[in-house]
PQR file with spaces between the fields and no chain letter, atoms N, CA, C, O and H, PARSE charges and radii, in Angstrom:
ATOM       1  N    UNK     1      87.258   76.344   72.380 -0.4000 1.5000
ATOM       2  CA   UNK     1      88.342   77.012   71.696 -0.0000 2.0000
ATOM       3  C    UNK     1      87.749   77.785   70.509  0.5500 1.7000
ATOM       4  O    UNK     1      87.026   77.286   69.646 -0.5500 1.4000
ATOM       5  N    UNK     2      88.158   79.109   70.575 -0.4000 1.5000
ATOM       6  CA   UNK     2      87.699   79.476   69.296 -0.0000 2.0000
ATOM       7  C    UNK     2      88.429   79.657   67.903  0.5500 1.7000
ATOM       8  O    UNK     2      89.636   79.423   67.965 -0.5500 1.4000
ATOM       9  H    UNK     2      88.745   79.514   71.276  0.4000 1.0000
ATOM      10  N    UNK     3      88.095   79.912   67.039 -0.4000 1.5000
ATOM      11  CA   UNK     3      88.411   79.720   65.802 -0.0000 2.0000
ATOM      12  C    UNK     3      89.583   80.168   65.587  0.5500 1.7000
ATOM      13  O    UNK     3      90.217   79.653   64.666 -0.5500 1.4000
ATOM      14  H    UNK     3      87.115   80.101   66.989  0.4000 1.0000
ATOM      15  N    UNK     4      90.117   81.113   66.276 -0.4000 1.5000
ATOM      16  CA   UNK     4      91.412   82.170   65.957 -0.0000 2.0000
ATOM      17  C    UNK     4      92.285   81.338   66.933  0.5500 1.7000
ATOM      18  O    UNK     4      93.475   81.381   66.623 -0.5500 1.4000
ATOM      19  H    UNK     4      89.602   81.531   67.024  0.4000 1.0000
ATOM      20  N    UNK     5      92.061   80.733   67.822 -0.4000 1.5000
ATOM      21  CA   UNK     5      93.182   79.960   68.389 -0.0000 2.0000
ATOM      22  C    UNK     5      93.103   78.525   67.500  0.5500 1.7000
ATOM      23  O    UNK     5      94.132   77.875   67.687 -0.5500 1.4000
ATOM      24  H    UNK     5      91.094   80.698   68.074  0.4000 1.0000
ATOM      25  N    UNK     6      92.435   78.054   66.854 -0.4000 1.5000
ATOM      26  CA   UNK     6      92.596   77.139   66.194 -0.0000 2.0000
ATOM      27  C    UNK     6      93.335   77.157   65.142  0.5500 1.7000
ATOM      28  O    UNK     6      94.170   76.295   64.867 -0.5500 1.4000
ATOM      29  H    UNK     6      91.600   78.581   66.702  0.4000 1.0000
ATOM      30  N    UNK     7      93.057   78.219   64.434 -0.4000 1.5000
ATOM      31  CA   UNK     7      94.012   78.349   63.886 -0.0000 2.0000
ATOM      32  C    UNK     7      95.561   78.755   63.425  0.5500 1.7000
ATOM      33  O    UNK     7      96.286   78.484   62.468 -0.5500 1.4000
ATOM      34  H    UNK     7      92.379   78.920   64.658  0.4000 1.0000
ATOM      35  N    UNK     8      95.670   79.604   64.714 -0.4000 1.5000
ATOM      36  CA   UNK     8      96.813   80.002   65.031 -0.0000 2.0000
ATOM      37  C    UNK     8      97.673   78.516   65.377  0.5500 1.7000
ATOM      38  O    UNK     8      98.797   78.400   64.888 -0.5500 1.4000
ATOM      39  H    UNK     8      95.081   79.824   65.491  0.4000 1.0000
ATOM      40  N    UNK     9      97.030   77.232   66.352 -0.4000 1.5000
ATOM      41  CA   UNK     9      97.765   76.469   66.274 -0.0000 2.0000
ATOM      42  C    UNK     9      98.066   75.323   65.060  0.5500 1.7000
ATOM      43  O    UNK     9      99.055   74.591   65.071 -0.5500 1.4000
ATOM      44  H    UNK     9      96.117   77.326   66.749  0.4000 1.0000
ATOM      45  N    UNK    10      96.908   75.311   63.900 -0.4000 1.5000
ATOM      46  CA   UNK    10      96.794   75.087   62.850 -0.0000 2.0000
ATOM      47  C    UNK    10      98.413   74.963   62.315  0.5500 1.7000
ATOM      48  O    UNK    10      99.182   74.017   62.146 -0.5500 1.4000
ATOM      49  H    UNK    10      96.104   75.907   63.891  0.4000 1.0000
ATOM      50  N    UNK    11      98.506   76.488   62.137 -0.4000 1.5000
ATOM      51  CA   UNK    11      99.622   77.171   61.264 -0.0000 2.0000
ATOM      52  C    UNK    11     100.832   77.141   62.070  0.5500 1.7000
ATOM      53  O    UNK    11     101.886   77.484   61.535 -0.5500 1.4000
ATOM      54  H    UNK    11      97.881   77.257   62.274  0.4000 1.0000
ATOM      55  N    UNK    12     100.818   76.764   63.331 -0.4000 1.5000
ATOM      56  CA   UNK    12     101.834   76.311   64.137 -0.0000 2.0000
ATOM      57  C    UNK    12     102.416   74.774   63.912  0.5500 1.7000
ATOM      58  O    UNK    12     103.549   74.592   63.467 -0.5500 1.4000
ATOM      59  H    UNK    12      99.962   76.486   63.766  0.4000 1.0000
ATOM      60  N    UNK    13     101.630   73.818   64.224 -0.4000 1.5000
ATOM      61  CA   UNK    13     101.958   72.636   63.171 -0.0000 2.0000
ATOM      62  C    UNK    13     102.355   72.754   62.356  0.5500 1.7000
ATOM      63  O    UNK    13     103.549   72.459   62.396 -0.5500 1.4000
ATOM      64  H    UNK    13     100.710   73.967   64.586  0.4000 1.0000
ATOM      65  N    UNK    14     101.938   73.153   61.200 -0.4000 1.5000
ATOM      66  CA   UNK    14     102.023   73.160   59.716 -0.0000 2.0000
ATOM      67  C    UNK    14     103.834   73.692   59.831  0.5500 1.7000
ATOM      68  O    UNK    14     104.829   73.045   59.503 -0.5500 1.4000
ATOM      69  H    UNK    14     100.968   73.393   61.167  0.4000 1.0000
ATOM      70  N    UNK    15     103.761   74.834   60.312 -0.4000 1.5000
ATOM      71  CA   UNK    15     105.402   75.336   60.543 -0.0000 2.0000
ATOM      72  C    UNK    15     106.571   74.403   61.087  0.5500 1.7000
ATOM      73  O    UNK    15     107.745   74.400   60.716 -0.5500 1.4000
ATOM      74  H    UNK    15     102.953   75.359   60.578  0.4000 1.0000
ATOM      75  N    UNK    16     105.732   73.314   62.422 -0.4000 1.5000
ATOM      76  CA   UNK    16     106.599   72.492   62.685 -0.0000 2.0000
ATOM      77  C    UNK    16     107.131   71.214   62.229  0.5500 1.7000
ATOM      78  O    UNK    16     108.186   70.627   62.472 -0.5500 1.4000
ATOM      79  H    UNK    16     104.779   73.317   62.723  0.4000 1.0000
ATOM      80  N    UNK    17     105.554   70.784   61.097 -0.4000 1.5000
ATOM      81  CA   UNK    17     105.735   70.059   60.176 -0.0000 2.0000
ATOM      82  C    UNK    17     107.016   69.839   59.339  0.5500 1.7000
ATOM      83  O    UNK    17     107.632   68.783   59.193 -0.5500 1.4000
ATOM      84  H    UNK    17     104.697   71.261   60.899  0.4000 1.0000
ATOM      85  N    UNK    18     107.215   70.733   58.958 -0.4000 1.5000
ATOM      86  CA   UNK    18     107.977   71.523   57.273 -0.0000 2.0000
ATOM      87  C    UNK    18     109.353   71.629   58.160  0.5500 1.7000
ATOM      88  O    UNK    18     110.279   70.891   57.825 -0.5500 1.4000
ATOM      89  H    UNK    18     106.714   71.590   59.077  0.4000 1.0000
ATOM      90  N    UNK    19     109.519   72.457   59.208 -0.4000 1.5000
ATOM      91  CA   UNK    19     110.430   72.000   59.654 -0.0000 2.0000
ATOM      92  C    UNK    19     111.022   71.022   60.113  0.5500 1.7000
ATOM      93  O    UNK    19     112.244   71.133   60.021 -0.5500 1.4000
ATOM      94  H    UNK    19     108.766   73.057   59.480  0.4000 1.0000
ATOM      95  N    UNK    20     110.672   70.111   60.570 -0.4000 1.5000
ATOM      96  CA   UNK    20     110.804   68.804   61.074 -0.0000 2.0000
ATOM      97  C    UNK    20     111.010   67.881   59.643  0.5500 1.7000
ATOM      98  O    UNK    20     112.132   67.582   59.235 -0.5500 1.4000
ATOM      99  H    UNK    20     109.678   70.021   60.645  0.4000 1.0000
ATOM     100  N    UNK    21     110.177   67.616   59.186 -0.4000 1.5000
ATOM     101  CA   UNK    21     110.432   67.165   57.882 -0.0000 2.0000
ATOM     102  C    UNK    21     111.397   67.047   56.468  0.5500 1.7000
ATOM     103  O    UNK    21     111.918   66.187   55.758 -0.5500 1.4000
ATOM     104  H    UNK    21     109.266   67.859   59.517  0.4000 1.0000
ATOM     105  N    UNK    22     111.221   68.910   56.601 -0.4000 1.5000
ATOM     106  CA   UNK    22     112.309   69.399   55.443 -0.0000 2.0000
ATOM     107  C    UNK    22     113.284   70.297   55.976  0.5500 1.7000
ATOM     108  O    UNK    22     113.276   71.492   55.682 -0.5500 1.4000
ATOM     109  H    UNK    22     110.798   69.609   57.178  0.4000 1.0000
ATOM     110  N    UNK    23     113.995   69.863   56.627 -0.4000 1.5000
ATOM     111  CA   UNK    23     114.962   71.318   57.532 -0.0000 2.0000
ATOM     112  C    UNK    23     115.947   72.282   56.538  0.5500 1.7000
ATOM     113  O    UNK    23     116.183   73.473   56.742 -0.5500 1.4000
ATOM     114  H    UNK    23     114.002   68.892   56.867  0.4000 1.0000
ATOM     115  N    UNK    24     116.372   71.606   55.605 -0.4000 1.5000
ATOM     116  CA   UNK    24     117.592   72.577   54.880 -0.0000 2.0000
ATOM     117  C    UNK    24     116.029   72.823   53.916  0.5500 1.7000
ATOM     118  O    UNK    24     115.989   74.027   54.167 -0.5500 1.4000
ATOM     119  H    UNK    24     116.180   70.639   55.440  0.4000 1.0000
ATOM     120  N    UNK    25     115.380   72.709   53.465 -0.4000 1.5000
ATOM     121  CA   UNK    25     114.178   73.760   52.227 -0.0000 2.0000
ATOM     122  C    UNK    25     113.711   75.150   53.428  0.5500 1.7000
ATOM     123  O    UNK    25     113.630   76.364   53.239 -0.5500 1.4000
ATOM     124  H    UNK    25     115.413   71.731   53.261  0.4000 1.0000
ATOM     125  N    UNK    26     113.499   74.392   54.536 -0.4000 1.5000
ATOM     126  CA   UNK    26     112.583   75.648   55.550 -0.0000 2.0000
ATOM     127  C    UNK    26     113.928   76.460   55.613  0.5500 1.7000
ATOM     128  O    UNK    26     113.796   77.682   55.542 -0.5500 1.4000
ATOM     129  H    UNK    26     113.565   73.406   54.689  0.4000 1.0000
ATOM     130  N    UNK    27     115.090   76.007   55.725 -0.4000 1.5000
ATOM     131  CA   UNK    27     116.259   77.396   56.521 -0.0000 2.0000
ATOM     132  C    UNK    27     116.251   77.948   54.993  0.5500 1.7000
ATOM     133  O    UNK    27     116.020   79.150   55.118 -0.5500 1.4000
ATOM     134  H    UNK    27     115.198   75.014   55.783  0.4000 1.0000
ATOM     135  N    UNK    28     116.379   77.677   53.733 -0.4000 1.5000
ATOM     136  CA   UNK    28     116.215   78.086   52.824 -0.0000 2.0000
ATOM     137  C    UNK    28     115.322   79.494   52.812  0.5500 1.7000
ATOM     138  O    UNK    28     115.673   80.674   52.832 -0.5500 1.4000
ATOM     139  H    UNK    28     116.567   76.700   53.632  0.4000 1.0000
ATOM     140  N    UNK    29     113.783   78.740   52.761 -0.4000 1.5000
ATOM     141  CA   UNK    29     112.875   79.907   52.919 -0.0000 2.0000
ATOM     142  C    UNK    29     112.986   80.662   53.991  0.5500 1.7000
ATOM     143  O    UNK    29     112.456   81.736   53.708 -0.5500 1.4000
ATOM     144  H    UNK    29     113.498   77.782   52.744  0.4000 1.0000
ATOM     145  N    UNK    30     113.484   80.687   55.322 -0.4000 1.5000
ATOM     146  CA   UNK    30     113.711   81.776   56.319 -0.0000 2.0000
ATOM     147  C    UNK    30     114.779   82.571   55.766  0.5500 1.7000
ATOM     148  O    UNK    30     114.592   83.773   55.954 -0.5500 1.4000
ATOM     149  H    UNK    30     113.915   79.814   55.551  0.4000 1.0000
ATOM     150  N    UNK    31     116.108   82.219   54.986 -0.4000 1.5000
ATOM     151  CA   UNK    31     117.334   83.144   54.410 -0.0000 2.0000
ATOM     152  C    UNK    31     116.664   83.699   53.645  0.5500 1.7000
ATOM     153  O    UNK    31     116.690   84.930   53.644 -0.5500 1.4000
ATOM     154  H    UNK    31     116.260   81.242   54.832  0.4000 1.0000
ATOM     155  N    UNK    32     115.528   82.739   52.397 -0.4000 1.5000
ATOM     156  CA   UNK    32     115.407   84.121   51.716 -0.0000 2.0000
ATOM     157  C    UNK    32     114.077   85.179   52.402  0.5500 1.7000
ATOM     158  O    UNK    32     113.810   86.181   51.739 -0.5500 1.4000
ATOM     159  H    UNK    32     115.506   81.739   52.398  0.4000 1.0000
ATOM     160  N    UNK    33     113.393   84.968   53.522 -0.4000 1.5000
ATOM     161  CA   UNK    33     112.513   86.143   53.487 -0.0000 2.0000
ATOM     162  C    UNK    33     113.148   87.220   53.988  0.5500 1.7000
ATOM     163  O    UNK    33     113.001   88.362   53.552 -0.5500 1.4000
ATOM     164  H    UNK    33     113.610   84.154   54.060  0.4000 1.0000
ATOM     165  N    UNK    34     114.160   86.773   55.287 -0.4000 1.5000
ATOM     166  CA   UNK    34     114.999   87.361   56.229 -0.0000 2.0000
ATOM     167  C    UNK    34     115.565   88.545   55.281  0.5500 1.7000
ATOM     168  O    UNK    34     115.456   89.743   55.544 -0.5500 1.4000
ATOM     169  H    UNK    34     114.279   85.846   55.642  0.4000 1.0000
ATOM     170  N    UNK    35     116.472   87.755   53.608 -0.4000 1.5000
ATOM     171  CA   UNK    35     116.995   88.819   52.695 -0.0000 2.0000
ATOM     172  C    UNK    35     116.006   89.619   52.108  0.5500 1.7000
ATOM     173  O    UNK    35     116.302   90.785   51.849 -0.5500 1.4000
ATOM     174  H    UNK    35     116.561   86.782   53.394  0.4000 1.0000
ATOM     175  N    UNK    36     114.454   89.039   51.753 -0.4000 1.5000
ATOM     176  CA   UNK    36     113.446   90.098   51.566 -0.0000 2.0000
ATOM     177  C    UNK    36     113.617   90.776   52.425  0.5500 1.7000
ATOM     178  O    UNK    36     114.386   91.656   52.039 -0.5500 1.4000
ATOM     179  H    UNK    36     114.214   88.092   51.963  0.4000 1.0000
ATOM     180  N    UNK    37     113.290   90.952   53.665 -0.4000 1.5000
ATOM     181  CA   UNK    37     113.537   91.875   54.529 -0.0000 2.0000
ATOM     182  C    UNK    37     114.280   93.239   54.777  0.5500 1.7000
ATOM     183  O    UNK    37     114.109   94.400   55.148 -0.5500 1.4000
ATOM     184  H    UNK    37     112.665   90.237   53.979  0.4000 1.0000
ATOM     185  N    UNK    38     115.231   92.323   54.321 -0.4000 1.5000
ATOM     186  CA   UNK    38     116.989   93.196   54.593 -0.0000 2.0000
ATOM     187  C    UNK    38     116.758   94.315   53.695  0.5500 1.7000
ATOM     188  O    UNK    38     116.720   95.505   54.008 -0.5500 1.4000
ATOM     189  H    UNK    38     115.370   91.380   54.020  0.4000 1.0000
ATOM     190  N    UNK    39     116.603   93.779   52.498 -0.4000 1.5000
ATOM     191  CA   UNK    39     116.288   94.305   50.969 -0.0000 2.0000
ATOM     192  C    UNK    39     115.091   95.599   51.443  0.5500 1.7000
ATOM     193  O    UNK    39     115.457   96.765   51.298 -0.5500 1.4000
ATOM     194  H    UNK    39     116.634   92.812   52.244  0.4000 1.0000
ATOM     195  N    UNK    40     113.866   95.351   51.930 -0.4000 1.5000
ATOM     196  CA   UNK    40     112.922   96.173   51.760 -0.0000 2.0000
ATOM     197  C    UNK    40     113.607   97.144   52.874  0.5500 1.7000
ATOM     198  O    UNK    40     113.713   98.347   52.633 -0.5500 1.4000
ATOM     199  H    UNK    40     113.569   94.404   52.048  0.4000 1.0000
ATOM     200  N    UNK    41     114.043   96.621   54.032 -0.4000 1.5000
ATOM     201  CA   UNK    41     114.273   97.912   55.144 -0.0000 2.0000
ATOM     202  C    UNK    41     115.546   98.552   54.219  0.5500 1.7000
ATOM     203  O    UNK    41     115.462   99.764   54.419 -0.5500 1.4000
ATOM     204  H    UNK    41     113.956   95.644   54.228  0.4000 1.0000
ATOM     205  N    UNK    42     116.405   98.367   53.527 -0.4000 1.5000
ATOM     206  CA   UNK    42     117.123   99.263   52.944 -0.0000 2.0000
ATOM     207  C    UNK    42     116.827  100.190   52.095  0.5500 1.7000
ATOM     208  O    UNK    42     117.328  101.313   52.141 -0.5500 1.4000
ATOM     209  H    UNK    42     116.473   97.383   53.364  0.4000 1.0000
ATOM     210  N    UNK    43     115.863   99.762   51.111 -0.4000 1.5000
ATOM     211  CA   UNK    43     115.177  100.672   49.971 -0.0000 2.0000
ATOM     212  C    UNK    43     114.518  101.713   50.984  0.5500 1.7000
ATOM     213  O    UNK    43     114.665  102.902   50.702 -0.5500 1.4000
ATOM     214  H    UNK    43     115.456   98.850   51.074  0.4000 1.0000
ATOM     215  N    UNK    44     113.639  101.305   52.407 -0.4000 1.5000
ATOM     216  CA   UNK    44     113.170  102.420   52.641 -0.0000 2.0000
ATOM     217  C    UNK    44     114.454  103.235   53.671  0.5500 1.7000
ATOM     218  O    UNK    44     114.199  104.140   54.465 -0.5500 1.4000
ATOM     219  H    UNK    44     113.519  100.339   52.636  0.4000 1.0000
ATOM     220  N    UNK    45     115.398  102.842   53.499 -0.4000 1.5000
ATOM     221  CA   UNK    45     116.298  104.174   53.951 -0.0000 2.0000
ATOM     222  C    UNK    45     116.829  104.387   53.163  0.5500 1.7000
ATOM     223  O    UNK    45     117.001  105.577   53.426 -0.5500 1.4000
ATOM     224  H    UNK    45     115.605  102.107   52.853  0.4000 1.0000
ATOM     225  N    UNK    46     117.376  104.233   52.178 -0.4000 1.5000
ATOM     226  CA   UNK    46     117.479  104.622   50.793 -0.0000 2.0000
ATOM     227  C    UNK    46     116.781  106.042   51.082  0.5500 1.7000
ATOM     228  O    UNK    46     117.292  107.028   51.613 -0.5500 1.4000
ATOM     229  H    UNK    46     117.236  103.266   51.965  0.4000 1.0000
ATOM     230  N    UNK    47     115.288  105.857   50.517 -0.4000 1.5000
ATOM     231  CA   UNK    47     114.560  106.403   50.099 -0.0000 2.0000
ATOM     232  C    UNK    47     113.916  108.020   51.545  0.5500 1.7000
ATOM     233  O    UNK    47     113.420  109.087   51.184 -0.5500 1.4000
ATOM     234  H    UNK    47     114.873  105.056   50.085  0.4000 1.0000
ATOM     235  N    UNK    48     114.196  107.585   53.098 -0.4000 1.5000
ATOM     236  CA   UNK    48     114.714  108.476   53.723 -0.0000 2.0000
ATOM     237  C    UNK    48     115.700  109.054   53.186  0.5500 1.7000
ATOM     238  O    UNK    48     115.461  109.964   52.393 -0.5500 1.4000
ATOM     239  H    UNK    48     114.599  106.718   53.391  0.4000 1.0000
ATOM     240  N    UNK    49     116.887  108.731   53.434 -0.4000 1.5000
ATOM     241  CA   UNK    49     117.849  109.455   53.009 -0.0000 2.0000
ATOM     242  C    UNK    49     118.244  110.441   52.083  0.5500 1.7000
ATOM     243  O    UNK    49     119.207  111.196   52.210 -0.5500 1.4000
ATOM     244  H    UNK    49     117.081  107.992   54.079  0.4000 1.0000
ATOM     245  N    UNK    50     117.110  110.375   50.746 -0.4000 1.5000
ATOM     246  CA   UNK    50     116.944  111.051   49.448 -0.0000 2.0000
ATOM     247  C    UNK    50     115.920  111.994   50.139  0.5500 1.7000
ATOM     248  O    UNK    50     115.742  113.177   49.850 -0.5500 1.4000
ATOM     249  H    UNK    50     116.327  109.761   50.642  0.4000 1.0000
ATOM     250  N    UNK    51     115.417  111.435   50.890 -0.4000 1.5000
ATOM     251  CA   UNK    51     113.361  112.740   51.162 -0.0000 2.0000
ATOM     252  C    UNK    51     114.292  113.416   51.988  0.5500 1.7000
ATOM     253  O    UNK    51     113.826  114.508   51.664 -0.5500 1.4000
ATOM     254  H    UNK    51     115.562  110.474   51.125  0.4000 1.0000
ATOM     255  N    UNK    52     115.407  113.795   52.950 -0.4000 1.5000
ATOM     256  CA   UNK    52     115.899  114.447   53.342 -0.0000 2.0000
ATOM     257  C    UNK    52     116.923  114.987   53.079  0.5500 1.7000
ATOM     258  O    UNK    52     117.211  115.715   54.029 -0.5500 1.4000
ATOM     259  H    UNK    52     115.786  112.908   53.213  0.4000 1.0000
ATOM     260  N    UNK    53     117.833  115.056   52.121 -0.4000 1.5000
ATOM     261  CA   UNK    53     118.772  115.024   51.524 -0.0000 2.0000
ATOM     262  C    UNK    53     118.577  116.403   51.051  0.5500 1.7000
ATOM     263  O    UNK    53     119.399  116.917   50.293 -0.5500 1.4000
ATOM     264  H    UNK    53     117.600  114.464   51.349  0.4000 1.0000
């Protein structure tokens, strides 16, 4: 196995860990990146919307 699949399943644990463990902190951190998200894809249409405007 090489290193990049090791660690890919590494960080797969670790994810199922935290979930399994801490379920309402992890849905926490998925709402807020999900709203990072939301947040950044809006600023950049925002910011379309003005470059064409």
């Amino acid at each position: 196995m090489d290193a990049k699949k090791a660690m890919i399943l590494v960080g797969v644990a670790l994810v199922l860990f935290y979930v399994i463990t801490q379920p309402s902190q992890a849905a926490n951190a998925v709402q807020g990146l999900l709203g990072w998200l939301k947040d950044g894809a809006e600023a950049i249409i925002t910011f379309m919307r003005n470059l064409f405007a």
